[in-house]
N, C-alpha and C positions, 0 to 999 in steps of 0.2 A: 073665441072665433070671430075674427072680422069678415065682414059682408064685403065686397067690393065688385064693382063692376068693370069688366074688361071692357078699355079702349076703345072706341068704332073711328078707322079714319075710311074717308070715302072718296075714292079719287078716279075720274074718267078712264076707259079703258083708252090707250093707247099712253098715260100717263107717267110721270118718275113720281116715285113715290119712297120718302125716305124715313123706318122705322127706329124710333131709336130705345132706349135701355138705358137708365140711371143704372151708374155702379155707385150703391150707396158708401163703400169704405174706400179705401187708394186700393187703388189696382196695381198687386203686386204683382213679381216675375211668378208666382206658381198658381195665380188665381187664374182658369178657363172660362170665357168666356162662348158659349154655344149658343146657335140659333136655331129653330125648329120652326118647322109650320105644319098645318094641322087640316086637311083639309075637313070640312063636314060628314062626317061620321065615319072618319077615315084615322087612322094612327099618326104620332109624329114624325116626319122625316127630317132628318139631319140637313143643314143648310150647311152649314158650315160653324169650325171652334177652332181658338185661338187663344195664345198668349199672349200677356204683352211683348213679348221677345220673336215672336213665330209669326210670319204673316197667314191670313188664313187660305183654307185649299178650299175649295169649293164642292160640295158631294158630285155627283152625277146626278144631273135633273135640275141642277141647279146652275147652270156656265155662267162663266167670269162675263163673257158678252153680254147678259143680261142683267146682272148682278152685282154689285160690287160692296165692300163695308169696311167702317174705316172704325179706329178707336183712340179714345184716351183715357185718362187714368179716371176721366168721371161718368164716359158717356162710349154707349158702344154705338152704331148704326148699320141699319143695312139699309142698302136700296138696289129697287127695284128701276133698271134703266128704263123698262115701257114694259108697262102691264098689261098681260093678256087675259083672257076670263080665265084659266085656272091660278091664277095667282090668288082668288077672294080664298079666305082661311084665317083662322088663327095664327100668329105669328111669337112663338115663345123664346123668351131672351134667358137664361139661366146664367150666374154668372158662379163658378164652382172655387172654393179652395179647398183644403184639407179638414177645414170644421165644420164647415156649412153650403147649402148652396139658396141663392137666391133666385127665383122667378117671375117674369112679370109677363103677361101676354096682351098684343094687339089685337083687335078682328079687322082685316082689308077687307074692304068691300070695293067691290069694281064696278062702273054705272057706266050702261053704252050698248052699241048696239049689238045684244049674242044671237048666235044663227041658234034657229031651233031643230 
């Protein structure tokens, strides 16, 4: 078992903030590549998945207006056009094919002024 520690990137709220995802092998046409975010003691929700062939659709909760992510055969990304406070969470990349799937997760942290 390896130890490792998740990502912290830390960015202003009102900020673009853009996550990305190593695809460690070539990005075939049947490999998926999904994104989740997590918030603090909260379940995953779907951001949005994709093939290389499929552009991706964006959940609900998640608009293209604020959202957008882009890929290639070594690197997936998402970004966040201007962060608001619920954007800080977890951020999970999975990239799936037929034998395995891969995961890696960011934690966003947003720094600024929140109303209490």
């Amino acid at each position: 078992m390896v130890n490792a520690l998740v990502p912290v990137i830390t960015v202003r709220l009102g900020e673009r903030v853009t996550l990305t995802c190593a695809v460690s092998e070539k990005s075939q046409s049947i490999t998926w590549i999904h994104w989740y975010k997590q918030s603090a003691g909260g379940t995953l929700n779907l951001i949005f998945m994709h093939q290389k062939s499929i552009n991706p659709s964006f959940e609900p909760g998640f608009p293209a207006s604020r959202f957008s992510a882009s890929s290639d055969e070594k690197m997936s990304n998402l970004t966040i056009l201007r962060t608001v406070e619920r954007d800080e969470g977890i951020y999970h990349c999975a990239h799936m094919d037929w034998t395995k799937s891969t995961w890696y997760g960011t934690y966003l942290s947003i720094k600024g002024n929140y109303k209490i």
